[in-house]
C-alpha positions as CSV (number, residue, x, y, z in Angstrom):
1,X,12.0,71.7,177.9
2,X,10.6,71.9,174.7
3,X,7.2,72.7,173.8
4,X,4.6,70.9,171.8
5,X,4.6,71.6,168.1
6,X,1.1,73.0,168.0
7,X,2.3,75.4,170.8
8,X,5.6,76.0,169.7
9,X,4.3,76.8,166.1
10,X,1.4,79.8,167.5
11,X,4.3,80.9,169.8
12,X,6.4,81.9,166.4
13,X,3.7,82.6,164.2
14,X,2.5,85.2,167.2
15,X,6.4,86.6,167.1
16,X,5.6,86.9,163.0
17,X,2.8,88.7,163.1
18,X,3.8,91.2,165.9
19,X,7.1,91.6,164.4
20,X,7.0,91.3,161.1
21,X,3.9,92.9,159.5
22,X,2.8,96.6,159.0
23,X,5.5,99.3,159.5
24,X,8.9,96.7,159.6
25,X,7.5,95.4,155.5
26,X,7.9,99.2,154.9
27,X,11.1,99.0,155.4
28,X,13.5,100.1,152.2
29,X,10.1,101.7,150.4
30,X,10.6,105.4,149.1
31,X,7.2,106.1,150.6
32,X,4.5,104.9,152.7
33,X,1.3,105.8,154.1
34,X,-1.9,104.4,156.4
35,X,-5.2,103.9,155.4
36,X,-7.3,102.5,158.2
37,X,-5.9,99.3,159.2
38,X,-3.4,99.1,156.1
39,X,0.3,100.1,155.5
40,X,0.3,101.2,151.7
41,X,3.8,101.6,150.5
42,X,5.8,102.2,147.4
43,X,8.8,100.6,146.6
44,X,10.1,102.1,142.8
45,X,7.2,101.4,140.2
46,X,5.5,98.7,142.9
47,X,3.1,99.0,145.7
48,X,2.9,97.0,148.6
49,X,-0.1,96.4,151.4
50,X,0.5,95.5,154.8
51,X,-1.4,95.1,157.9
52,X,-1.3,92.9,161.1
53,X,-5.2,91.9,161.3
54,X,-8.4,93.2,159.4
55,X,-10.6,90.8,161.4
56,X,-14.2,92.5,162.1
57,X,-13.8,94.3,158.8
58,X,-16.4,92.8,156.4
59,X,-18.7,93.6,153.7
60,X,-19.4,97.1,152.2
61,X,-16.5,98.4,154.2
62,X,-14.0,95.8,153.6
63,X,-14.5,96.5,149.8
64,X,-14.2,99.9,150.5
65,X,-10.9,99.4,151.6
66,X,-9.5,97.4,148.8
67,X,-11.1,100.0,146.2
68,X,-9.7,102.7,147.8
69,X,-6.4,100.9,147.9
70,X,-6.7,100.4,144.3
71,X,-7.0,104.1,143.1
72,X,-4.2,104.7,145.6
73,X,-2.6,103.1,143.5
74,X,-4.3,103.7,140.2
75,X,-4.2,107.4,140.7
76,X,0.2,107.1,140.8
77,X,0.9,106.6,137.1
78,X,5.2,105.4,138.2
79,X,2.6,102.6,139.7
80,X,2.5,99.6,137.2
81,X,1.9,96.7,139.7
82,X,0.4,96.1,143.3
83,X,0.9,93.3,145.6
84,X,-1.7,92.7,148.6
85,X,-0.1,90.3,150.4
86,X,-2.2,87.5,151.9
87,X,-1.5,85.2,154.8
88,X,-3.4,81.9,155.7
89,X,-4.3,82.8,159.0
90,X,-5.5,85.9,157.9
91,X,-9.4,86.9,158.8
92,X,-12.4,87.5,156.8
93,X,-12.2,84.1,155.2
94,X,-13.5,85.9,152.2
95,X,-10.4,88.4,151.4
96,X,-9.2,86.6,148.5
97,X,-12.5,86.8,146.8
98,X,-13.1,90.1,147.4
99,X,-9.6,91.1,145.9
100,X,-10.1,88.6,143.0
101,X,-13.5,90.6,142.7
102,X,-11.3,94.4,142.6
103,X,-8.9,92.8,140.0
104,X,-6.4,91.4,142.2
105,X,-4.8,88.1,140.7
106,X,-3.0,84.9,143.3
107,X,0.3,83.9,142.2
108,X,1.9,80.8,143.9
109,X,1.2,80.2,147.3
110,X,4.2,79.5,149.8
111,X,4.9,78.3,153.1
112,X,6.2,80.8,155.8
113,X,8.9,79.0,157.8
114,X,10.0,80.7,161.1
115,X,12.6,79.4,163.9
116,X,15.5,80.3,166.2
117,X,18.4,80.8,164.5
118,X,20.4,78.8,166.6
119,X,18.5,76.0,165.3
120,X,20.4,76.9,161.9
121,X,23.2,77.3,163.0
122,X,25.2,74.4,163.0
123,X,28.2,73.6,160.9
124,X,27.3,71.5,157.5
125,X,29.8,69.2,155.5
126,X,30.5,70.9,152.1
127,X,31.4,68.9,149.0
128,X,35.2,68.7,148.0
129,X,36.6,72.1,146.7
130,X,33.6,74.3,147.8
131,X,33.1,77.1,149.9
132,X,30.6,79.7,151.0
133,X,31.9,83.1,151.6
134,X,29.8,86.7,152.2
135,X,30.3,88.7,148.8
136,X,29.0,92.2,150.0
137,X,31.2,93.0,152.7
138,X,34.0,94.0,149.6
139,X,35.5,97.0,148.7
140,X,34.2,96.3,145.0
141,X,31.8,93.6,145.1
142,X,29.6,94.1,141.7
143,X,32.3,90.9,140.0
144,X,31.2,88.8,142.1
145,X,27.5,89.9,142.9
146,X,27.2,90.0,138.8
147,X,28.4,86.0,139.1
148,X,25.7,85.6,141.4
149,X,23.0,87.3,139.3
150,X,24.2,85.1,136.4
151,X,23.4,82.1,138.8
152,X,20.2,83.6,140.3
153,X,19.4,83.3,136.7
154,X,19.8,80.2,135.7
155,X,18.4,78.7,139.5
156,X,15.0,80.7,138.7
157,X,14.6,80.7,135.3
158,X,14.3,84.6,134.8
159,X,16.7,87.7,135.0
160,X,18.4,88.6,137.7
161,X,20.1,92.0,136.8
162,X,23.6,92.6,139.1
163,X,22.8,96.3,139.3
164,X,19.5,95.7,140.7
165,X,21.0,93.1,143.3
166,X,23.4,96.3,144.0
167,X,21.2,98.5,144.4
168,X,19.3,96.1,147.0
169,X,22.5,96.2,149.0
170,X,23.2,100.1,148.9
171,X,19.2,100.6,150.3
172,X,20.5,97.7,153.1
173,X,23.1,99.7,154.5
174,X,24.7,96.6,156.0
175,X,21.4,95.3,157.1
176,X,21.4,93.1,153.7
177,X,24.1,90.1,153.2
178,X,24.9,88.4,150.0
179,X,26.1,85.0,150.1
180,X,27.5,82.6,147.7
181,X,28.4,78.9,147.7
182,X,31.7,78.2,144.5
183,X,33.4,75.5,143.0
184,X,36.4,76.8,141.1
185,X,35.3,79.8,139.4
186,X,31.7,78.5,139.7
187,X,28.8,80.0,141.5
188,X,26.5,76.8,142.4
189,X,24.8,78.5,144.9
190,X,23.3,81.8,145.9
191,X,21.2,83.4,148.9
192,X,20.3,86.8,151.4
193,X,19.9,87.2,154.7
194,X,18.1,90.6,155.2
195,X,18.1,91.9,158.9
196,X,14.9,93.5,159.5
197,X,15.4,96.7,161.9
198,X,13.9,96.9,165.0
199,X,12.6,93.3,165.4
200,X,14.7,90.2,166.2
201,X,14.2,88.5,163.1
202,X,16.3,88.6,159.8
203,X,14.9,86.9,156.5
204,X,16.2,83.7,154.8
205,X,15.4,85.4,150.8
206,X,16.8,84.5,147.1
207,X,18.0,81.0,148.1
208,X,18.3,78.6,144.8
209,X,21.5,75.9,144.1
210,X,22.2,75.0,140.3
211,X,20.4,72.0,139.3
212,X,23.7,70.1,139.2
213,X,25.4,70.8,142.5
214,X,21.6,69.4,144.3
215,X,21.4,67.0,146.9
216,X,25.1,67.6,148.5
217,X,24.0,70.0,151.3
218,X,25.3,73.0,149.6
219,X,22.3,75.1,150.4
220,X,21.8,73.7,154.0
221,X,25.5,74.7,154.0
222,X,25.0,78.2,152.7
223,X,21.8,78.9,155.1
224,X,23.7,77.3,158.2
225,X,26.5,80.1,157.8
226,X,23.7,83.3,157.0
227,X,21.9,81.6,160.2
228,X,25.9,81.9,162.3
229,X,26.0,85.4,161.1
230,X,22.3,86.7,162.1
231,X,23.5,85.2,165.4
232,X,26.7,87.6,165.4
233,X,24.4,90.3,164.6
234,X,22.1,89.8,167.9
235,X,19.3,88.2,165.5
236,X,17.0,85.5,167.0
237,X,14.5,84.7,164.6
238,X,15.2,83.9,160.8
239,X,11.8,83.3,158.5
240,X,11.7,82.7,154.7
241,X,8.4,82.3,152.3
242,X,9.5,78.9,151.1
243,X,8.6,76.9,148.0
244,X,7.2,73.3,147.7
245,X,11.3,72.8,147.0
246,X,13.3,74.4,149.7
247,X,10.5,74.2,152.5
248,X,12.2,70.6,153.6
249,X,15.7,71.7,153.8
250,X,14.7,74.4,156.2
251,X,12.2,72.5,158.2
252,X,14.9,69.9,158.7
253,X,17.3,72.9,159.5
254,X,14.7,73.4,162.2
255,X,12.4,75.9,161.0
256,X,9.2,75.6,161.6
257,X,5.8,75.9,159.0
258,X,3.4,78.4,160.7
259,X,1.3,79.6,157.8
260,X,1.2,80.0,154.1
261,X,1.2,83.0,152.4
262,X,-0.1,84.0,148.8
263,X,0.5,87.5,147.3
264,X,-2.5,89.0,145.4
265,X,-1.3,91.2,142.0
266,X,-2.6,94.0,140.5
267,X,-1.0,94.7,137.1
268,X,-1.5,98.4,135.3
269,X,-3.4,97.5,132.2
């Protein structure tokens, strides 16, 4: 039997938090330490804070915290930008003006989606001549992860660099899929699935479909088959921080909003 939405929805964000926060988001960093309630890492030139809760932490010593966090980061001159990364459940109501107040800038808010992968999982018409196929799983798979980069670049509207999507892949050690949706010689669509160690979930990350190929259930498609893999692979949770335009493709694929989530940005002057 099913359960009630509200109940179904604490049941998976209670899974995300338990799961997914502190020491499995230090996963692939080339350091990390604690401070207090806080998971500081360091992935290249970026830092990254997590934590589960900071509830009860208010006041002189929650600004503490952040400033200490900040000339942790400071004090590293490879460090050019920090993300604290914010969730909408989060307590004291207040963080995001305390980190606004320590120089910490929002970018877009998104929508963390979480559900069983079986939900996923079901086969999806594709459009005449297209297929989805894994690219990393190759015994020389920069041609085609350099075609995806080129897509990834026109989806978002920025670079995507093929060696950096290579290098994302050699740090996976098989824990990271690359996935790709073509017509003819034609990349029309592009996305991850990133199996997170040690937790039952895997992340839904990088999804985008070329403007023109929208609409035809290429990247319901595309997630349905990451969603039969992460199956294969034991996994039974799959989440993604979703935008205003892919959040209803998954939450008709049957994943489920439990929270939003808005990364705060500290930039090296």
């Amino acid at each position: 039997m099913s359960l009630p939405h509200e109940d179904e929805r604490r049941r998976l964000l209670a899974a995300y938090d338990v799961q997914l926060r502190e020491q499995a988001e230090m996963s692939g960093a080339t350091s990390h330490d604690r401070d207090g309630p806080l998971w500081r890492g360091k992935f290249g030139a970026r830092g990254f804070v997590s934590y589960r809760s900071l509830e009860g932490l208010t006041g002189q010593a929650l600004d503490d915290l952040i400033a200490r966090t900040l000339e942790h980061y400071t004090a590293d001159p490879t460090i050019t930008s920090a993300e604290w990364k914010t969730r909408g459940h989060d307590q004291p109501a207040n963080l995001p003006e305390r980190l606004r107040e320590h120089g910490f800038q929002p970018e877009e808010p998104e929508t963390v989606m979480v559900g069983e992968a079986r939900h996923l999982a079901w086969p999806v018409t594709l459009p005449s001549g297209v297929r989805v196929r894994r690219i990393d799983d190759q015994p020389d798979p920069l041609p085609d992860v350099t075609r995806a980069a080129h897509t990834q670049s026109r989806v978002f509207g920025f670079l995507f660099r093929p060696e950096e999507l290579m290098r994302r892949l050699e740090r996976g050690q098989g824990q990271t899929e690359l996935w790709i949706a073509e017509a003819a010689d034609e990349v029309v669509c592009v996305g991850r699935l990133d199996i997170v160690p040690g937790t039952e979930f895997a992340g839904l990350w990088g999804g985008g479909t070329l403007p023109e190929w929208r609409g035809q259930g290429i990247y319901r498609a595309l997630t349905a088959a990451r969603a039969q893999s992460a199956l294969g692979r034991g996994v039974r949770y799959l989440h993604s921080d979703s935008t205003d335009a892919s959040r209803p493709i998954l939450e008709r694929s049957g994943l489920r909003p439990v929270t939003t989530t808005t990364p705060y940005v500290w930039e090296r002057p």
